[in-house]
mmCIF file of the N, C-alpha and C atoms, coordinates in Angstrom:
data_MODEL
# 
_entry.id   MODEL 
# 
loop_
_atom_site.group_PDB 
_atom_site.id 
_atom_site.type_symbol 
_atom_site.label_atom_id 
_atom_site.label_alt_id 
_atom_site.label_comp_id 
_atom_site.label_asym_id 
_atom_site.label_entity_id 
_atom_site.label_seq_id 
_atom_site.pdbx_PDB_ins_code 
_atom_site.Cartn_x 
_atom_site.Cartn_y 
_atom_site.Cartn_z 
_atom_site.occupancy 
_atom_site.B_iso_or_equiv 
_atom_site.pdbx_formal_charge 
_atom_site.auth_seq_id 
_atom_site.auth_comp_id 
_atom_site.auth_asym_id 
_atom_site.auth_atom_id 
_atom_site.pdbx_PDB_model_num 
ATOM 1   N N  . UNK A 1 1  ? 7.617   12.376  23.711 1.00 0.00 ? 1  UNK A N  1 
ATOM 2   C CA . UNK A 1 1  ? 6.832   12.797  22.564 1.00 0.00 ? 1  UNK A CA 1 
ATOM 3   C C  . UNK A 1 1  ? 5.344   12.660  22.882 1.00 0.00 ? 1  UNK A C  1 
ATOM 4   N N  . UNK A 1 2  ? 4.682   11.528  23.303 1.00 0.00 ? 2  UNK A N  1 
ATOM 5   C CA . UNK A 1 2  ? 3.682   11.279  23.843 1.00 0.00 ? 2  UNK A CA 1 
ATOM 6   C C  . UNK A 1 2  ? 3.185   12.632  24.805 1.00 0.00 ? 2  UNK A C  1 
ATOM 7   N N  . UNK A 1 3  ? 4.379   12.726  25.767 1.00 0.00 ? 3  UNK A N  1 
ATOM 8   C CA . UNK A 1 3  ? 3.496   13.713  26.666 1.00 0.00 ? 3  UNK A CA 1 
ATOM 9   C C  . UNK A 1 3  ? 3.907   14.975  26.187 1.00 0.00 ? 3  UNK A C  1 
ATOM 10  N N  . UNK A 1 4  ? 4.105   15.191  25.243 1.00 0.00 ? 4  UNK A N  1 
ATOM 11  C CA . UNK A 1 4  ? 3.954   16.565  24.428 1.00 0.00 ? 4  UNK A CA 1 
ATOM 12  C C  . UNK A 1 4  ? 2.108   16.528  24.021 1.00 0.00 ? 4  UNK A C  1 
ATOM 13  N N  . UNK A 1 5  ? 2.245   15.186  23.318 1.00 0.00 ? 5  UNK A N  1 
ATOM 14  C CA . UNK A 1 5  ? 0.588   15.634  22.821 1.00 0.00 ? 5  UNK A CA 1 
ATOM 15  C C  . UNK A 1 5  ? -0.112  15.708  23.716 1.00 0.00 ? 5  UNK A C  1 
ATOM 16  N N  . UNK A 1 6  ? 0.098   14.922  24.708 1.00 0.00 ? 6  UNK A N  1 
ATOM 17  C CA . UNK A 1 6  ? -1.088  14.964  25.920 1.00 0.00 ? 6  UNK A CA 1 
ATOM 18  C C  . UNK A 1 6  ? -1.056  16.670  26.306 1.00 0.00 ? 6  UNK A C  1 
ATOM 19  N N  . UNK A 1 7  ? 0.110   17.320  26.510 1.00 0.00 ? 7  UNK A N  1 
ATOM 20  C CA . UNK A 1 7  ? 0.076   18.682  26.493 1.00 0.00 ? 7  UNK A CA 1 
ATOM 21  C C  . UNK A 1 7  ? -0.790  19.582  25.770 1.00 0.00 ? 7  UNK A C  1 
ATOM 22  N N  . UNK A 1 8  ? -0.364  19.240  24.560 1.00 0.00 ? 8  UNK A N  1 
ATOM 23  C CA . UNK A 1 8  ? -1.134  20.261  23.577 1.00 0.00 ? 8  UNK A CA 1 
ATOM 24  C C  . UNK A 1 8  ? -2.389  19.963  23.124 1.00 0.00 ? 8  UNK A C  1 
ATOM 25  N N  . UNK A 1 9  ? -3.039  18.710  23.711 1.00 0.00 ? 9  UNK A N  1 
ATOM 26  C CA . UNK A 1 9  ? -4.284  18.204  23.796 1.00 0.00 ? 9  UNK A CA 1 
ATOM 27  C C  . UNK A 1 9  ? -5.236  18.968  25.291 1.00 0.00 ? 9  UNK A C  1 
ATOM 28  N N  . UNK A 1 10 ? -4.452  18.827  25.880 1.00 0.00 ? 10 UNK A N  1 
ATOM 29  C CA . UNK A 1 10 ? -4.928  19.595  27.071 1.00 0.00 ? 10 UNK A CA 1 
ATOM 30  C C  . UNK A 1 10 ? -5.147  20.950  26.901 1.00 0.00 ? 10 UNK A C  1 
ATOM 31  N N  . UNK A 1 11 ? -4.146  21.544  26.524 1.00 0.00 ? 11 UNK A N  1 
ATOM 32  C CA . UNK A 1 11 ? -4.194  22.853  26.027 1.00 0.00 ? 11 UNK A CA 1 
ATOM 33  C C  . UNK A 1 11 ? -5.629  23.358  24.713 1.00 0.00 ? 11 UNK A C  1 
ATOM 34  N N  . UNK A 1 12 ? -5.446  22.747  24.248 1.00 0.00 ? 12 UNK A N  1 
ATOM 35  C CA . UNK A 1 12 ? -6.482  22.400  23.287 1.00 0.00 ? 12 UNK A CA 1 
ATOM 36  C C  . UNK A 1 12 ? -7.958  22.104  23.882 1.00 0.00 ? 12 UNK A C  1 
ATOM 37  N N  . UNK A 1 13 ? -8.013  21.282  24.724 1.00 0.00 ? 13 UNK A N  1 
ATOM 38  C CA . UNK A 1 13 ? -9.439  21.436  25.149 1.00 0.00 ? 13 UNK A CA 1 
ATOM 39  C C  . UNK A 1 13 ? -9.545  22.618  26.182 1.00 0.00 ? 13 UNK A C  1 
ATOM 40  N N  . UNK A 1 14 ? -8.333  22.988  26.865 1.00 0.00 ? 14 UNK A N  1 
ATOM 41  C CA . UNK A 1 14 ? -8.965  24.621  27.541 1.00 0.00 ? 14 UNK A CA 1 
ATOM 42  C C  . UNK A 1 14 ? -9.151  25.354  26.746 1.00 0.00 ? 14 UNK A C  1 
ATOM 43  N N  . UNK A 1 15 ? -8.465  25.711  25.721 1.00 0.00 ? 15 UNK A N  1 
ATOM 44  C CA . UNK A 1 15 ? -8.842  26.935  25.132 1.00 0.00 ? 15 UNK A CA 1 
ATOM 45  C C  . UNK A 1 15 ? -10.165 26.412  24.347 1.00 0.00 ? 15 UNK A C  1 
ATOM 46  N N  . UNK A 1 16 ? -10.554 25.472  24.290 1.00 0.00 ? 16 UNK A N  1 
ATOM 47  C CA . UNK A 1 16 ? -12.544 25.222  23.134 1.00 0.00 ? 16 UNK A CA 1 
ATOM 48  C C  . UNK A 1 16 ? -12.923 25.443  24.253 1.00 0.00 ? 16 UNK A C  1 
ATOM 49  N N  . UNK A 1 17 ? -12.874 25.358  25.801 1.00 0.00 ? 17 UNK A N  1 
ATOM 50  C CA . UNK A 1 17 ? -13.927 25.235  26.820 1.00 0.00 ? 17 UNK A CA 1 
ATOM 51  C C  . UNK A 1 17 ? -14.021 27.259  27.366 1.00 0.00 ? 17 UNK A C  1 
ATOM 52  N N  . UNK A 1 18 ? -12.684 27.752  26.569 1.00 0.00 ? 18 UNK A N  1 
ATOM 53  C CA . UNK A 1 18 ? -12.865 29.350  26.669 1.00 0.00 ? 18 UNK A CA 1 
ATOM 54  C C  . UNK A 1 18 ? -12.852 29.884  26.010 1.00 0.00 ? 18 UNK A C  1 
ATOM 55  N N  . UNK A 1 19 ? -13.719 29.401  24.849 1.00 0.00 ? 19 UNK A N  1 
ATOM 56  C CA . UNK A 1 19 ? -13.903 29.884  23.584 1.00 0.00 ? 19 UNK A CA 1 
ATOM 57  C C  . UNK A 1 19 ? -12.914 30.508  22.694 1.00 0.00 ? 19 UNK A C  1 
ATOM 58  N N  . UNK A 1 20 ? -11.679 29.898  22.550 1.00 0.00 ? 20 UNK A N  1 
ATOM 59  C CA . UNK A 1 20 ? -10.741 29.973  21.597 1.00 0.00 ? 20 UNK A CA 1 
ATOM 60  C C  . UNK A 1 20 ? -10.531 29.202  20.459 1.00 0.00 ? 20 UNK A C  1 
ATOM 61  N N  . UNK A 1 21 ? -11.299 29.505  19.853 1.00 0.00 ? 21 UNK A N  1 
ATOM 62  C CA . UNK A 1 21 ? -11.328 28.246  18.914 1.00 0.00 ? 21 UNK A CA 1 
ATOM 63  C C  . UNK A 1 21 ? -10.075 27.935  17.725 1.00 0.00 ? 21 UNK A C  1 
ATOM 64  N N  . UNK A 1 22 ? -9.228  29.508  17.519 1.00 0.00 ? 22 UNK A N  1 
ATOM 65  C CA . UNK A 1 22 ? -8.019  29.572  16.839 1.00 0.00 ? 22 UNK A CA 1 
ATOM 66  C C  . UNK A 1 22 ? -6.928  28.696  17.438 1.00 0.00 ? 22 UNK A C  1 
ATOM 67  N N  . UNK A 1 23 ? -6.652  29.148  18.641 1.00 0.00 ? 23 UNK A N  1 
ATOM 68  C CA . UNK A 1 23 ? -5.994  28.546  19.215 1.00 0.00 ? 23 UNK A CA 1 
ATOM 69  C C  . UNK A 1 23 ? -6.286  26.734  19.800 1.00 0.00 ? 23 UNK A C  1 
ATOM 70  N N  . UNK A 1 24 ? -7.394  26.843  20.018 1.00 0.00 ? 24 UNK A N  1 
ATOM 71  C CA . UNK A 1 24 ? -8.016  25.459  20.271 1.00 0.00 ? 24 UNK A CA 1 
ATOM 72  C C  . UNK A 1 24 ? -7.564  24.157  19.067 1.00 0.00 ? 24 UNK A C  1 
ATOM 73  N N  . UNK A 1 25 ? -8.267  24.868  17.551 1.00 0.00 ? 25 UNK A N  1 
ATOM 74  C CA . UNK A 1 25 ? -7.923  23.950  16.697 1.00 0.00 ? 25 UNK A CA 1 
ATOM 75  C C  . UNK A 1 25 ? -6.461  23.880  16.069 1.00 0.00 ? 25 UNK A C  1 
ATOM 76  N N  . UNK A 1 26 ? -5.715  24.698  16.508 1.00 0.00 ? 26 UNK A N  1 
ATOM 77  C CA . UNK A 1 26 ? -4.064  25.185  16.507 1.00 0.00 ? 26 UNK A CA 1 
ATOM 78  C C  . UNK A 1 26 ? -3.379  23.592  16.917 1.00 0.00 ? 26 UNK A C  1 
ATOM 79  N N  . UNK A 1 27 ? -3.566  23.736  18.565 1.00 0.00 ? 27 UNK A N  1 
ATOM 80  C CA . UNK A 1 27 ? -2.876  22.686  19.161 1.00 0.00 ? 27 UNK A CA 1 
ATOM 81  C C  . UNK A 1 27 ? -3.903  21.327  19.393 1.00 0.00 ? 27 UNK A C  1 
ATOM 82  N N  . UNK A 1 28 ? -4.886  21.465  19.027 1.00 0.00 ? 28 UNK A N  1 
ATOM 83  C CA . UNK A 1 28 ? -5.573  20.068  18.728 1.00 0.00 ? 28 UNK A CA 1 
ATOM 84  C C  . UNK A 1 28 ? -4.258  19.232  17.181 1.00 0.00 ? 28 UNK A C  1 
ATOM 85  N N  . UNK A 1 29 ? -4.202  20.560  16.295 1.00 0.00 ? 29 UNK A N  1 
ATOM 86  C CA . UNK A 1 29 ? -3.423  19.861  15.053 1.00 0.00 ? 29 UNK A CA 1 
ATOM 87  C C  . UNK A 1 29 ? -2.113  19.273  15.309 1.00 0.00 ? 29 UNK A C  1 
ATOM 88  N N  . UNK A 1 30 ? -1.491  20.108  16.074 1.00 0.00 ? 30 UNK A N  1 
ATOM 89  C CA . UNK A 1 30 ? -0.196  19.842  16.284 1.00 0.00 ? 30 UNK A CA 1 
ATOM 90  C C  . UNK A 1 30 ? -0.132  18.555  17.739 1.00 0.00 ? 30 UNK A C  1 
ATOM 91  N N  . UNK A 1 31 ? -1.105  18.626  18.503 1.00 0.00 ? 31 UNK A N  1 
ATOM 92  C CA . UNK A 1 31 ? -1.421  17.194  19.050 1.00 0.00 ? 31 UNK A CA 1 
ATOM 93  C C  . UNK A 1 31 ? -1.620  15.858  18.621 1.00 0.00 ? 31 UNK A C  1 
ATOM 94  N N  . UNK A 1 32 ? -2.041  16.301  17.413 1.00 0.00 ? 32 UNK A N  1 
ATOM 95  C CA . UNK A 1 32 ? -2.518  15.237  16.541 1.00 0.00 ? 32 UNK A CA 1 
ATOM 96  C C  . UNK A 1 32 ? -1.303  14.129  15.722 1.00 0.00 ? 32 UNK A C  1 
ATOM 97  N N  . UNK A 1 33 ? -0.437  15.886  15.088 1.00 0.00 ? 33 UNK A N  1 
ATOM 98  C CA . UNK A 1 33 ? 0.982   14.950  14.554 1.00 0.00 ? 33 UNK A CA 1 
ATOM 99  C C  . UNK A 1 33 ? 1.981   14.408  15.453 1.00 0.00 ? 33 UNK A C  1 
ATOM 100 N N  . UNK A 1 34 ? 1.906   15.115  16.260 1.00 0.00 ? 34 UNK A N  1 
ATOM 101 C CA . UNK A 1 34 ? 2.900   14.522  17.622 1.00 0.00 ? 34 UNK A CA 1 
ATOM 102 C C  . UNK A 1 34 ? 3.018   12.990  18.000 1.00 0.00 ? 34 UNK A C  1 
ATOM 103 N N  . UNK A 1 35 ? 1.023   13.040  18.313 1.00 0.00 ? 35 UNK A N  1 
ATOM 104 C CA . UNK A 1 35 ? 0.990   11.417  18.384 1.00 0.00 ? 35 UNK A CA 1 
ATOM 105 C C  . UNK A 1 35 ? 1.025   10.442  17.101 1.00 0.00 ? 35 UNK A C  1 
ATOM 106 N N  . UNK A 1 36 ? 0.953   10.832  15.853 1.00 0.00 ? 36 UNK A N  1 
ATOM 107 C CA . UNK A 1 36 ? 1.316   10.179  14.659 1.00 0.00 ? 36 UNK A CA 1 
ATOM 108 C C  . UNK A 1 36 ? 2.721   10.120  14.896 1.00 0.00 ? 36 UNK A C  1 
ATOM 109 N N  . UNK A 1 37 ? 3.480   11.034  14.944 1.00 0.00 ? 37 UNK A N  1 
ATOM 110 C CA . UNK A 1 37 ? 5.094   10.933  14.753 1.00 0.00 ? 37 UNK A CA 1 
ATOM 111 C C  . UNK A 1 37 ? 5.533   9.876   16.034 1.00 0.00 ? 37 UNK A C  1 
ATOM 112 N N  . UNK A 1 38 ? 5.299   10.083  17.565 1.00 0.00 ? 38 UNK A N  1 
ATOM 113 C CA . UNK A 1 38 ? 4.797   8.822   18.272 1.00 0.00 ? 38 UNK A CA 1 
ATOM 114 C C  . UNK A 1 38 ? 4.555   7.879   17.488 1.00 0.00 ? 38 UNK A C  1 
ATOM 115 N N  . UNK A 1 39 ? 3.345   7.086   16.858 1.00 0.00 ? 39 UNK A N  1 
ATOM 116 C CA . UNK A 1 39 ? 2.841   6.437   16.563 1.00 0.00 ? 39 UNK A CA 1 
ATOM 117 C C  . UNK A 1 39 ? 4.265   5.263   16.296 1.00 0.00 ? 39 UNK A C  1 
ATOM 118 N N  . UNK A 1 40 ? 4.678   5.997   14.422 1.00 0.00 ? 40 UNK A N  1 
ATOM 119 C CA . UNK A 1 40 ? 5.376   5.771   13.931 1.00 0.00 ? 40 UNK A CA 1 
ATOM 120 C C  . UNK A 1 40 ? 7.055   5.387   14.398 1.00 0.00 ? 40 UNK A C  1 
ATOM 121 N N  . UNK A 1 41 ? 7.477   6.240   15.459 1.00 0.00 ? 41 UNK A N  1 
ATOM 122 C CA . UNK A 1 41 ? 8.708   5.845   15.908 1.00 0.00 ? 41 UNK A CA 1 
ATOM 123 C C  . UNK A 1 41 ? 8.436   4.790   16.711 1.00 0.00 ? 41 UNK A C  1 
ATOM 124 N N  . UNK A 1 42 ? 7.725   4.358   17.437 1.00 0.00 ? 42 UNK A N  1 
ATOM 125 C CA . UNK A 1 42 ? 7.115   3.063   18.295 1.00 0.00 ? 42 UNK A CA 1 
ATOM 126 C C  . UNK A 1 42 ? 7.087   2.277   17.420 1.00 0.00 ? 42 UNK A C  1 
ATOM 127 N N  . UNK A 1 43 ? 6.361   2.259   16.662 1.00 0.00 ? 43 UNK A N  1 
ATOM 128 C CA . UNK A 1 43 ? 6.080   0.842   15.554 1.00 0.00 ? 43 UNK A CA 1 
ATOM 129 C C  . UNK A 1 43 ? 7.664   0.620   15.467 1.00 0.00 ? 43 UNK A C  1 
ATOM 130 N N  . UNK A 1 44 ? 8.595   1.605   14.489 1.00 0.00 ? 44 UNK A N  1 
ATOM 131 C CA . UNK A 1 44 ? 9.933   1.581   14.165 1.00 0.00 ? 44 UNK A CA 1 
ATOM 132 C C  . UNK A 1 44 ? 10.663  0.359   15.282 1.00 0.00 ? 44 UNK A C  1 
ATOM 133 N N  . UNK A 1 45 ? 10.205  0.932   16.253 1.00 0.00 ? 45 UNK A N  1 
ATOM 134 C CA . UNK A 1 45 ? 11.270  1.044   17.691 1.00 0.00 ? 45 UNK A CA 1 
ATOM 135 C C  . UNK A 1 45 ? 10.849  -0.767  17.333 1.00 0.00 ? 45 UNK A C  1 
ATOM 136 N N  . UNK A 1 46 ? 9.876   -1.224  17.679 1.00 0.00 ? 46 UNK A N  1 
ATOM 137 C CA . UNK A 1 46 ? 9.522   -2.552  17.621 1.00 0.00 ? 46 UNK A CA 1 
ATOM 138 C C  . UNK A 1 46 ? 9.840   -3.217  16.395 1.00 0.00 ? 46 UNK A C  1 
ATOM 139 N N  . UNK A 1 47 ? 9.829   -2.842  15.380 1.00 0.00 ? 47 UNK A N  1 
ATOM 140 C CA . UNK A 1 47 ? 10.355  -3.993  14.254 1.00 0.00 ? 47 UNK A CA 1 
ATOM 141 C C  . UNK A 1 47 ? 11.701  -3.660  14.596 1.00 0.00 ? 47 UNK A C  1 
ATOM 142 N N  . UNK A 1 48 ? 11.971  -2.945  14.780 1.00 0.00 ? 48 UNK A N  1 
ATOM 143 C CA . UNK A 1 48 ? 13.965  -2.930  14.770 1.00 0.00 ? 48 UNK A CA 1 
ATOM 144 C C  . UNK A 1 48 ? 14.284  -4.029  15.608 1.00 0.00 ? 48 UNK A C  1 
ATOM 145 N N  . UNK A 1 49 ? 13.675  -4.155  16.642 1.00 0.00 ? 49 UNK A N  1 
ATOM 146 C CA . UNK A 1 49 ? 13.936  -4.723  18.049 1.00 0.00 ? 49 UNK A CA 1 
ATOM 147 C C  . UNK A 1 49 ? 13.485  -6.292  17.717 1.00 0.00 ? 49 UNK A C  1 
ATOM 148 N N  . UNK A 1 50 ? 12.432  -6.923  16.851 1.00 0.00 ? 50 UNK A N  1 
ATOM 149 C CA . UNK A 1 50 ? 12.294  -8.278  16.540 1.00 0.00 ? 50 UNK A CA 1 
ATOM 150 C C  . UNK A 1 50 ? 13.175  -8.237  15.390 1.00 0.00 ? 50 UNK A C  1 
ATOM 151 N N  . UNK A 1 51 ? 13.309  -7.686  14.784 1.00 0.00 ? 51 UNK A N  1 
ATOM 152 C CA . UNK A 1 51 ? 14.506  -8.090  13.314 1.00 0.00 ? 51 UNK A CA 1 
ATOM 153 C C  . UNK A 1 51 ? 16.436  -7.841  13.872 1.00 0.00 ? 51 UNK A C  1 
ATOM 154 N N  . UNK A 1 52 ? 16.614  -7.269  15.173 1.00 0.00 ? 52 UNK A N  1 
ATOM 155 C CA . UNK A 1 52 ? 17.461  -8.100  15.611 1.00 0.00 ? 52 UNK A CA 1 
ATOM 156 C C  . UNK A 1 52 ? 17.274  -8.668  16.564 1.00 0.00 ? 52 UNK A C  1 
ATOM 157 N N  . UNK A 1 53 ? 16.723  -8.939  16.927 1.00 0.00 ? 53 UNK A N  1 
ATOM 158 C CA . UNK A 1 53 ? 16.702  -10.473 18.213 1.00 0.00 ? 53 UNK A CA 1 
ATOM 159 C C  . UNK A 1 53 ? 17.453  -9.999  19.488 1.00 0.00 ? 53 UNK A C  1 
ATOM 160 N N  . UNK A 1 54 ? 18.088  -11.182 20.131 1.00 0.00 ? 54 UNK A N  1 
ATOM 161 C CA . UNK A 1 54 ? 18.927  -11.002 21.119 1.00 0.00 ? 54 UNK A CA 1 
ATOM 162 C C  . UNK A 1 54 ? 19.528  -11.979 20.990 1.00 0.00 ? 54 UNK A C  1 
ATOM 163 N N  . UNK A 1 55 ? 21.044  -10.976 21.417 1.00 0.00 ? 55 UNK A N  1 
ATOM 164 C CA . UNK A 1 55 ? 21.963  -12.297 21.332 1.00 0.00 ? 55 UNK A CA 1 
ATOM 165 C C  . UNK A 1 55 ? 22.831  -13.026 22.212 1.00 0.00 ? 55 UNK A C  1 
ATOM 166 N N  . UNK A 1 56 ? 22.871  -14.100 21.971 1.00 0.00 ? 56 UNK A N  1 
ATOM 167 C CA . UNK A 1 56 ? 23.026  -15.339 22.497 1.00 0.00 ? 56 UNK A CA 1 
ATOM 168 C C  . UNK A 1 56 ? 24.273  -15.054 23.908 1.00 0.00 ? 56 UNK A C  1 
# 
């Protein structure tokens, strides 16, 4: 998921550096939720993982 945004972040700054700015601010947005939706399943991933422990 991560390296999706890094994708469409990349993508995103070629097309502002070739004057696409439709497309530029397109996948800047969708870079943006990617790494929120990232964000969020990480956090998830970690409380799941201290609220069960390991067992014995």
């Amino acid at each position: 998921m991560l390296r999706w945004a890094l994708i469409f972040l990349v993508v995103a700054l070629v097309a502002a550096v070739l004057g696409f700015g439709g497309i530029a601010g397109a996948s800047a947005e969708i870079a943006k939720i990617l790494f929120f939706v990232f964000l969020v399943l990480f956090v998830v991933s970690l409380v799941v993982n201290m609220v069960r422990g390991r067992a014995p």
